[in-house]
N, C-alpha and C positions, 0 to 999 in steps of 0.2 A: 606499616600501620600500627602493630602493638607499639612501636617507639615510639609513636603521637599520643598514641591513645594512655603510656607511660605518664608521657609530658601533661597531660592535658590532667590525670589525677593528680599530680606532682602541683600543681597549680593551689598556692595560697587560696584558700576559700575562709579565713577566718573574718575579714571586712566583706561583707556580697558587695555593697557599694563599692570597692574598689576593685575589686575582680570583675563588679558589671560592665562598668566603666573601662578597663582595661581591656577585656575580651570583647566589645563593643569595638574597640579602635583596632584590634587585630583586624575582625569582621571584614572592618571599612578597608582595611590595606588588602585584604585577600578579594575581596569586590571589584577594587581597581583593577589589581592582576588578572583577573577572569576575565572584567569587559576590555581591556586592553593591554592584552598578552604580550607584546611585541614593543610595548612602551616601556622603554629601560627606566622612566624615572618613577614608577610604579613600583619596581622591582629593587630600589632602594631607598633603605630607613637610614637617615643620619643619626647617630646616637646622641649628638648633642642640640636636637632637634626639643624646644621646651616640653612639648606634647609627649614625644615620645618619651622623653627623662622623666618627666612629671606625674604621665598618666599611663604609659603601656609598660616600659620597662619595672617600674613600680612595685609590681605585683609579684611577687617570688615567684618565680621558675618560670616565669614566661620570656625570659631570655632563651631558656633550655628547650621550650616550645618552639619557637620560632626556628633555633637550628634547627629541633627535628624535623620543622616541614619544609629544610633546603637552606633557610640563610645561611651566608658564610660570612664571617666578619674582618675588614679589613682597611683600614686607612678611616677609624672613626665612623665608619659605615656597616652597614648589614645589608648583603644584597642577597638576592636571590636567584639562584641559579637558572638559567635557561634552560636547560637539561630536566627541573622541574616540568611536568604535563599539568597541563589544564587541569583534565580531567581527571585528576590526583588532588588536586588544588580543589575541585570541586567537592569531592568524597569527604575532603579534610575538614573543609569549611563545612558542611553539613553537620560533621561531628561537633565542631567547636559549638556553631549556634545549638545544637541540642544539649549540648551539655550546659550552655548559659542559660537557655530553658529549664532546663531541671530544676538548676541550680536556683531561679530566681523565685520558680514555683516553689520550693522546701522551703525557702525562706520565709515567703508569704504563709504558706499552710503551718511554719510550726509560732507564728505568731501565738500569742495565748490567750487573747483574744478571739480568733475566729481558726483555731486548728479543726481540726475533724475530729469528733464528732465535736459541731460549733457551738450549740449551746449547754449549758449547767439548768437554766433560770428556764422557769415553764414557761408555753407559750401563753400570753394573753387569752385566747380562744382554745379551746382542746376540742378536739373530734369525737376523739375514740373515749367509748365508755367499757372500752373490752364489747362492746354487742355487734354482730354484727346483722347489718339489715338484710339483707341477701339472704332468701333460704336457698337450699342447695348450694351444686358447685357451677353455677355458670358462670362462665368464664369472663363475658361480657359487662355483665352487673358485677360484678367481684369489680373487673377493672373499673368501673364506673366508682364504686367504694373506695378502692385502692386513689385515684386521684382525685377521693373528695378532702382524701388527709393530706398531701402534697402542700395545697395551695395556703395550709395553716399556716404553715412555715413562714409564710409573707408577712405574717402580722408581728412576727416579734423586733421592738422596739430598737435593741440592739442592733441586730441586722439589717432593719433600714438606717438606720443611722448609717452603718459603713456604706451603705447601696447610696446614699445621697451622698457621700467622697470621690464616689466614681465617675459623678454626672457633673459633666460643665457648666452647671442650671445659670450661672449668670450670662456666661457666651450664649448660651440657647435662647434668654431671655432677651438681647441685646437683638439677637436675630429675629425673634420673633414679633418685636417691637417694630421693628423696620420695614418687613412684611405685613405688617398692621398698617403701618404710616403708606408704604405705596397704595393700600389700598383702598384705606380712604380718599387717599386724594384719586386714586380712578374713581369711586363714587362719586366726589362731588365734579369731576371732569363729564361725568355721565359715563364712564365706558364699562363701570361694574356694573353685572344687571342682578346682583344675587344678594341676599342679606348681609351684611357685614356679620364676617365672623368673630366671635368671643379670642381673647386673647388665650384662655386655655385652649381651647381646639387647636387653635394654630399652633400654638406652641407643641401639640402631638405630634404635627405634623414634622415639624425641625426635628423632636426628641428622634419621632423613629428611623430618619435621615439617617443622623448619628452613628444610633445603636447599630445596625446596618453597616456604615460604612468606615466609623472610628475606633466602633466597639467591640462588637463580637466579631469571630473567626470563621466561617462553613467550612467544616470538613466533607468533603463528598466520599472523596476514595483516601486511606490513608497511605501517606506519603513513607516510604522508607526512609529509617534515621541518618542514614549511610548515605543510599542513592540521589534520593526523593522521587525516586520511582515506585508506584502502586500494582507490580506487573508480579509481585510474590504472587503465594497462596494466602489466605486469610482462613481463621480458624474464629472460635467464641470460645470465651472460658467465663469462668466466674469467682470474681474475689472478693471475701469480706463483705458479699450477695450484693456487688455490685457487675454486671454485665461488660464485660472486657473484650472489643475485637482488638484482636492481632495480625499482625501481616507478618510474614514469612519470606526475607529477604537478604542477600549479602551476607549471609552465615548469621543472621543476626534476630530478635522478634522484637517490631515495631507496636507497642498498645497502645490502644485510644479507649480507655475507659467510659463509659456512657452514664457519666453521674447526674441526679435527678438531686442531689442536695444545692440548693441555690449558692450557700456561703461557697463551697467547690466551687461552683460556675465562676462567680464576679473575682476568682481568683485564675482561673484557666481561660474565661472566654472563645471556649470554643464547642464546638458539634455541629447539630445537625436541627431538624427543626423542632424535635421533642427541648433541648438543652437551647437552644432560641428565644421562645416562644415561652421558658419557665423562666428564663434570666430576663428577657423583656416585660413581661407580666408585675413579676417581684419588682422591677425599678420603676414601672408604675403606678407600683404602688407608694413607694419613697417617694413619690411626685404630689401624693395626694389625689390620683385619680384613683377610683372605684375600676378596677379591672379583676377581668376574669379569663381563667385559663380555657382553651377554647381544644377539645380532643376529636377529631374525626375519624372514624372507622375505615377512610380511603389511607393511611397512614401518614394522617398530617396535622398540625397543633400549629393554633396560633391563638390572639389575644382581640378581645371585647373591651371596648373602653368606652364609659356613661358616659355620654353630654349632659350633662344639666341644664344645659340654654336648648338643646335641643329635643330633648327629653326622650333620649334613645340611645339603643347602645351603638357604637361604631365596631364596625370588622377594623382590625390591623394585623396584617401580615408581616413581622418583622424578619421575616426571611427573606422577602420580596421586597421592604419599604414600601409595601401597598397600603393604601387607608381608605376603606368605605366601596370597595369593591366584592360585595359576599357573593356573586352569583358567577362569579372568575372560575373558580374550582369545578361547576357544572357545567359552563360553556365555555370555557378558555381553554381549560386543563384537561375535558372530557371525564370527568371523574362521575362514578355512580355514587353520588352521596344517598347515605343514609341513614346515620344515625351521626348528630354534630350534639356533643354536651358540655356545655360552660360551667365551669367552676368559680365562684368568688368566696371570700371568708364568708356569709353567712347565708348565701345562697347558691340553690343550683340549677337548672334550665337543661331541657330539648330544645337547642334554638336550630334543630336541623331543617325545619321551614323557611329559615331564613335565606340557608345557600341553597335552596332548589324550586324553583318556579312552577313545574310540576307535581301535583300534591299526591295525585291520583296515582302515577305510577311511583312514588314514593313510598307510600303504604304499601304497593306492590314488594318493593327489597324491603322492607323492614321486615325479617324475618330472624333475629338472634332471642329475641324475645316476644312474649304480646304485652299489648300497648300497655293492658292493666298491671303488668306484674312492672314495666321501667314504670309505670306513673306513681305504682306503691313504692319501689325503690326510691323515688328521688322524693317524692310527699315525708317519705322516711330519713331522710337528710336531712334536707333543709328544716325540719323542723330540730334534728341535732345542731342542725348550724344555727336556729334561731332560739334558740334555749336559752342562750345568756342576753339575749338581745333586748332594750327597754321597749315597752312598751309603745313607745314613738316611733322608735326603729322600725317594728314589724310593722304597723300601720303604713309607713313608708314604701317597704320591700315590698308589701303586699297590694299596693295601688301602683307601683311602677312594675311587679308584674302579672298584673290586670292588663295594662295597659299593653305590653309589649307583644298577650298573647293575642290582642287584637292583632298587632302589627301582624307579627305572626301567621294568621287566617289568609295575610293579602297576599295575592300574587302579583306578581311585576315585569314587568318586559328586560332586558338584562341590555345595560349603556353599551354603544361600540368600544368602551375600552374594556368590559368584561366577556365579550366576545373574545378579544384578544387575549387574555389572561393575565392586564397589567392592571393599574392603576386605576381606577373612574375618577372623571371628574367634574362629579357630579354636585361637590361643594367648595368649598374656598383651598379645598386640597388643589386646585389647579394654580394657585398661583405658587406652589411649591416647585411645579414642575410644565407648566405652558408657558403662555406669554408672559417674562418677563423682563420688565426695562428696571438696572439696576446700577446705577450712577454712584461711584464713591470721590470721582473726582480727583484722585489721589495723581499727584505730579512729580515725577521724580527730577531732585536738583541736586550739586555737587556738593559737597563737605570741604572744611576746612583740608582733610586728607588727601580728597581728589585734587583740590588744585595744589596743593603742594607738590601732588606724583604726578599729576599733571593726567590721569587717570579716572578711568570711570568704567568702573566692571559690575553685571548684574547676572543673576543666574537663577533658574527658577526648577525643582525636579517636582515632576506632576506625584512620584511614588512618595514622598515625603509632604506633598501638598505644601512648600516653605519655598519663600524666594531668601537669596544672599545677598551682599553689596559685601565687594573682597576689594581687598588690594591684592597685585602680584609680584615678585619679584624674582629673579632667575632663579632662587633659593627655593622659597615658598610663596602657596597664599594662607594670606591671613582674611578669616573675615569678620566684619567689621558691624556687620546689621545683618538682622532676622527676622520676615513678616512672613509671619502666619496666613494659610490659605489663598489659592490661585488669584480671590475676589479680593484681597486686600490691597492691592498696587495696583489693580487698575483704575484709568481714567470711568470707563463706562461699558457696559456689553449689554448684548439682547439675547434672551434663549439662549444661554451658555450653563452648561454646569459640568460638575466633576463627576465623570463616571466609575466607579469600581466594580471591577468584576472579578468578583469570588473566587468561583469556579475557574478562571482561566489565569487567576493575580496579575489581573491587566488595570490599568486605571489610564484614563485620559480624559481634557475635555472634548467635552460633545454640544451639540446643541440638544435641547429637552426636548422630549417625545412630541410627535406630531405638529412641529415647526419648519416651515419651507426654508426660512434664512437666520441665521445666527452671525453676531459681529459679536470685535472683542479689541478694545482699542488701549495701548501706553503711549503715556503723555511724558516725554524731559526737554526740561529747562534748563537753560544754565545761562539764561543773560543775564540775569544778577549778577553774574560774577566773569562774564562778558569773556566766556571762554567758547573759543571756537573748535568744529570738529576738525581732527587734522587726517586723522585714518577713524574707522570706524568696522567692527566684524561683526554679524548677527547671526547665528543657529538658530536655526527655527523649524525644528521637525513636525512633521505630518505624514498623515497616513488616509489617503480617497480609497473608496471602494465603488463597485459599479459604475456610475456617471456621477457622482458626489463631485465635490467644484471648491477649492481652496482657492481663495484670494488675497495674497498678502501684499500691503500696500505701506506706501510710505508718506509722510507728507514732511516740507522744507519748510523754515520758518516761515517764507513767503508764500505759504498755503497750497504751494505746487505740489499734488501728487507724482510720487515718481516710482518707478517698479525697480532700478537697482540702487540698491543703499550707499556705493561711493558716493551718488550722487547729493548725500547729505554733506559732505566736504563745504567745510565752509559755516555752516548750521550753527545755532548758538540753541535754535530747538527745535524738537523734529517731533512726528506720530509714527507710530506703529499698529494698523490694522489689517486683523486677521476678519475674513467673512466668508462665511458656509453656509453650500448649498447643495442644493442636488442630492442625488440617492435614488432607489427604487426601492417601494413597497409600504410594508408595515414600518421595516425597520430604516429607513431613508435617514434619519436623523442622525444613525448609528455608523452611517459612509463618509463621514466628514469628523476625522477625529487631529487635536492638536496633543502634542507632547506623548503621543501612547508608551508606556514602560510597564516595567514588569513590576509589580509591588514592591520589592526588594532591590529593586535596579540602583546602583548609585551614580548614575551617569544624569546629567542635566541639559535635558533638547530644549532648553530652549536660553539664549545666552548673549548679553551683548556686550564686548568690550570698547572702549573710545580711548584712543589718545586726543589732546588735546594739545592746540600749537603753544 
């Protein structure tokens, strides 16, 4: 282990781009070997392989790395020993990706642009006048103060500039567009019965998807650098008076700093729901939505975001990817809420009526303070926050909240999906995640390449969300095309989406919450170019739970469904569909999973090769 750990400093760091790149393609050869150990051609690197001459070998000293964890070099090759364990291979590879971790974090943090401490240039809005409103030391109202300076942060000009580099806002808009367009045509079909939604809403609705599941990282328990096991001891420190948990493991301390600086965040993307729910917040603000940070006393934080067509603020949970479900956390979650306070640049709010339907015994827990002393507190804020505000502005703030504190007085009965403690859908947020029919039509046909090799390979890994189109040869594969996301090759599907799970770094499709049957269909061609199938292989992993019901199906040019795929022999075009069913209970939808893998898996379930006569 010091001899790796030797190699692994010895390691050219002067280009990061070329060392990223380099130790990225180690990564990928240590991945093989772990998911299939006993596969010799795994276990060797050609040297005069372009990839490896061009991009791995490259890099000084990672010739010297590579002996160290086993290769032995020999006839133009580098192979690696049998004799090598797994789970040595495993320990080693942990080290490499944390050390390309670091590595890429320093690089970003000593930027000179956006280092620590981020900015020089004052904020737009300042808080603090040195006073502070709080008499005494309560500890409750202090933190109330304490994150009514936080959220200022969001306003500086500079750093949403970088915060709008992060976000795909054109992809999100293409998406959001499209879910606009199905929905009007279910309107004018009759089968929408709800108001058409504004294209910013909807567009929330993609953004927080995203954030969720492209963007940010949840730490639950932190993983050792060595093991990635969380089975240490954990200790708290504190540095530079930022809050430091450590784990205790492998002779080694594992930190997960808890930074509440946002420039930090959009360069680490990771934590818990306080670091969530500030990095979500701040990019909706880059968005040009009016949001506010949301703090609960049950130990949880999430995000408020204005409609203006609806004239009300929305709950978003970007922990969850929940949107417009506030009453989840009192009946889903069992939480005794009482005390819930919103933060925005020049205002502040008690919108703790909002997540609890019982008012009566709500005033009962409200006990850190009395009512008069948070309403002096926060009277005492907001008029800090509205100090620089025109004239127009306050007239504004101060009718929208008038308004809300009506909303506020209402009590409300709580949807069966807040029962549950997911999602409601209770507005046009249901077409993100129920019934949808979503057609791209897309048909795969051969290349100039395929019929020359007489070949046609496709491959799709759910952990990378990316399909391939390769060629192969006893040598290598080369590949040749790259499309983006599971939905981008299909012909059509119904109630299909990509699940990711955080917590467990599992990802797979599923069918969307509360849907009895989900389909998922691929469409190839190839009589244009009047090639016939001669052999034909297809992977296609799955995983049922309970009584859940997998149906994969084929269809022959002559529209004959068949259930074994030689049967396509012959075929100039065939179908591929997949359809689920079944399950028990709440989670029914969640027994029927296609391609399941581990976040970081590089193996690809699902795969079809064709020769052609």
């Amino acid at each position: 282990s010091s001899f790796i750990e030797r190699a692994l400093e010895n390691l050219d760091q002067k280009d990061v781009e070329k060392y990223r790149v380099s130790v990225e393609i180690l990564l990928k050869l240590l991945d093989n070997v772990i998911g299939e150990p006993k596969n010799l051609k795994y276990r060797t690197i050609r040297l005069e392989n372009k990839t490896i001459k061009d991009k791995l070998l490259v890099l000084g000293g990672m010739k010297d790395l590579l002996v160290a964890l086993g290769f032995e070099e020999d006839k133009g090759c580098l192979t690696l020993s049998t004799k090598v364990l797994v789970g040595s291979l495993k320990k080693h590879r942990a080290a490499i990706q944390h050390s390309l971790e670091m590595m890429v974090m320093q690089s970003a943090a000593s930027s000179s642009k956006y280092q620590r401490p981020v900015f020089r240039k004052l904020r737009k809005v300042q808080l603090s006048d040195g006073q502070s409103v709080v008499r005494g030391a309560n500890p409750f109202l202090r933190g109330i103060e304490n994150r009514a300076h936080l959220v200022m942060s969001y306003e500086d000009e500079e750093l949403q500039e970088f915060g709008r580099k992060c976000i795909p806002i054109e992809k999100l808009k293409l998406q959001t567009q499209e879910k606009l367009r199905l929905i009007q045509k279910a309107i004018i079909a009759g089968t929408w019965k709800e108001a058409e939604p504004t294209f910013m809403d909807l567009l929330l609705v993609e953004f927080t998807e995203w954030f969720k599941c492209s963007f940010f990282t949840w730490i639950n328990q932190i993983p050792c650098k060595v093991c990635q096991q969380s089975t240490g001891n954990t200790t708290v420190s504190s540095k530079d008076g930022i809050r430091v948990e450590e784990l205790h493991c492998c002779a080694t301390v594992t930190q997960f700093p808890r930074y509440e600086d946002v420039a930090t965040l959009l360069i680490t993307r990771t934590g818990r729901c306080g670091e969530c729910a500030n990095c979500f917040t701040f990019l909706c603000r880059c968005l040009g939505y009016d949001a506010r940070y949301v703090v609960a006393t049950f130990d949880h934080v999430w995000t408020e975001v204005y409609s203006h067509t609806q004239k009300r603020w929305i709950h978003v949970d970007p922990s969850d990817s929940v949107v417009d479900a506030p009453l989840m956390y009192q009946h889903g979650w069992k939480r005794n809420v009482d005390y819930v306070i919103a933060h925005s640049r020049d205002d502040i709010q008690d919108v703790t009526w909002r997540y609890c339907n019982d008012h009566s015994q709500l005033l009962r827990r409200r006990q850190r303070c009395s009512e008069d002393e948070l309403l002096r507190v926060i009277l005492k804020i907001r008029d800090k926050k509205q100090k620089a505000s025109s004239q127009v502005r306050r007239k504004f703030l101060a009718k929208r909240t008038l308004g809300e504190l009506i909303e506020l007085m209402v009590c409300r009965e709580p949807s069966e999906d807040e029962l549950k403690g997911r999602s409601s859908g209770s507005l046009a947020w249901r077409q993100s995640r129920g019934e949808q029919q979503s057609n791209v039509f897309f048909v795969f046909s051969a290349t100039e390449t395929d019929i020359e090799m007489k070949q046609f390979n496709l491959r799709y890994s759910c952990s990378s969300d990316k399909y391939e189109k390769y060629i192969k040869s006893p040598q290598e594969i080369v590949v040749r095309e790259t499309f983006e996301s599971w939905n981008s090759c299909q012909y059509a599907s119904q109630n299909i989406f990509r699940k990711v799970e955080h917590d467990w770094k599992m990802t797979y499709l599923a069918r969307t919450e509360d849907t009895n049957e989900a389909s998922i269909e691929w469409r190839f061609d190839f009589t244009a170019q009047d090639l016939k199938i001669a052999s034909i292989f297809i992977n296609f992993e799955s995983k049922i739970y309970e009584n859940g019901r997998i149906s994969l199906l084929f269809m022959n040019e002559n529209g004959e469904i068949v259930r074994d795929v030689q049967k396509l022999r012959n075929s100039r075009k065939f179908v591929v569909k997949a359809v689920l069913s079944g399950g028990k209970g709440d989670i029914a939808w969640q027994h029927t999973q296609l391609f399941r893998q581990e976040l970081k898996c590089p193996r690809y379930p699902f795969e079809i090769c064709i020769n052609f006569f």
